[in-house]
C-alpha positions as a Markdown table, in Angstrom:
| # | Residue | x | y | z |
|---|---|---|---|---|
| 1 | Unk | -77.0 | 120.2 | 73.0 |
| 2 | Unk | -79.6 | 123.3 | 73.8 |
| 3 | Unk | -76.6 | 124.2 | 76.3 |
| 4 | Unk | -74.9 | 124.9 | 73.7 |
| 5 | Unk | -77.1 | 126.2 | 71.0 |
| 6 | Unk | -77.7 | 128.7 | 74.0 |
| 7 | Unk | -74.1 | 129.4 | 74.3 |
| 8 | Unk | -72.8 | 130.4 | 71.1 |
| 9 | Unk | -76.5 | 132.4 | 70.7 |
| 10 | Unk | -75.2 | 134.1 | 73.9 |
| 11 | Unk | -71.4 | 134.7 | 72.0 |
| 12 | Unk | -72.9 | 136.1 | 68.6 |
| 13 | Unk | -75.4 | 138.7 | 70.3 |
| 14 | Unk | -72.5 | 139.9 | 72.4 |
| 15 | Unk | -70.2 | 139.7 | 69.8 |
| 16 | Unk | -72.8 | 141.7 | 67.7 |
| 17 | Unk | -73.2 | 144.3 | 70.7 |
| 18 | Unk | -69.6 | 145.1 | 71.2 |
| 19 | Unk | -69.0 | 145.5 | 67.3 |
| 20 | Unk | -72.3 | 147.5 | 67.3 |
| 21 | Unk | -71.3 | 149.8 | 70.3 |
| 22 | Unk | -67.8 | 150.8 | 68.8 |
| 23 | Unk | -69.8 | 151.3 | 65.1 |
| 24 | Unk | -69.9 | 155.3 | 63.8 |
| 25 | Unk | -72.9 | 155.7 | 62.4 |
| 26 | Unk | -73.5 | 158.2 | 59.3 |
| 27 | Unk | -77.5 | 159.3 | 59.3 |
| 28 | Unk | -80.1 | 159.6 | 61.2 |
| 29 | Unk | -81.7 | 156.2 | 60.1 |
| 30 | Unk | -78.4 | 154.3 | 60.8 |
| 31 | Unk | -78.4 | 155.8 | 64.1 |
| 32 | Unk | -81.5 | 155.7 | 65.3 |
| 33 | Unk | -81.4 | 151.9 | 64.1 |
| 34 | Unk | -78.2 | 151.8 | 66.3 |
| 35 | Unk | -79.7 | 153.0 | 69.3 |
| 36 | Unk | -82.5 | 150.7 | 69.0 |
| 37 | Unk | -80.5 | 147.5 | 68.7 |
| 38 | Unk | -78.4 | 148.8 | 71.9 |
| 39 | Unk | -80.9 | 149.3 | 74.1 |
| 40 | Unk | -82.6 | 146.2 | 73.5 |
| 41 | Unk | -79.4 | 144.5 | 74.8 |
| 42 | Unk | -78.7 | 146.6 | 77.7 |
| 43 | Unk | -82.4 | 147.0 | 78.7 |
| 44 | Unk | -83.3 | 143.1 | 78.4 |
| 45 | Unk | -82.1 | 142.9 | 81.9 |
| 46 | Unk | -79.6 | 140.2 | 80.9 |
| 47 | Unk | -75.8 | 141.0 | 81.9 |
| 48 | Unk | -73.6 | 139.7 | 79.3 |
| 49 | Unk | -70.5 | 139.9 | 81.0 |
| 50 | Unk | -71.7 | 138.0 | 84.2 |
| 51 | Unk | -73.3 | 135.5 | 82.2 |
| 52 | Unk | -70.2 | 134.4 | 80.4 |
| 53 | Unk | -68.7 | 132.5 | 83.5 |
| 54 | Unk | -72.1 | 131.2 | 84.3 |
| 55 | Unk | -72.8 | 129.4 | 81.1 |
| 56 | Unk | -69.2 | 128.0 | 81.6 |
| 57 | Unk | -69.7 | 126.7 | 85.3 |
| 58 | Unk | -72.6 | 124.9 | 84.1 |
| 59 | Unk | -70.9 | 123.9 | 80.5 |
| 60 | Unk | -68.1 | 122.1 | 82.7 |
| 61 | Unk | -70.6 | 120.5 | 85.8 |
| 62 | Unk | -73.0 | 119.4 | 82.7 |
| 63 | Unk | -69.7 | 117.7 | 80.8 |
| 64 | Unk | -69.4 | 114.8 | 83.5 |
| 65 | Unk | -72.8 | 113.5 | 82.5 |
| 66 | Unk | -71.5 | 113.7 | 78.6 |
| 67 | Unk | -69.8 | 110.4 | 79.0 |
């Protein structure tokens, strides 16, 4: 269950990232709030495309015990 809770909290922040990263932004309060968001993601030290085929790995090896 907290695998995946963790996994779709994993999908929306990189879903919010990539939406985020491709967004114009008009002003200097809406960029600055921009920036902020995107480095908090790429300096977090987490790297959200290699984690994507970790959380699966375990996802499936974690299924057998599921019943």
């Amino acid at each position: 269950m907290h695998l995946t809770w963790f996994r779709r909290v994993y999908q929306d922040v990189k879903r919010f990232y990539e939406r985020l990263r491709h967004y114009h932004a008009i002003g200097d309060n809406s960029q600055l709030a921009k920036t902020v968001l995107l480095d908090l993601v790429q300096c977090s030290g987490v790297n959200l495309l290699a984690l994507e085929p970790v959380l699966s790995n375990i996802a499936d090896s974690v299924s057998h015990f599921d019943g």
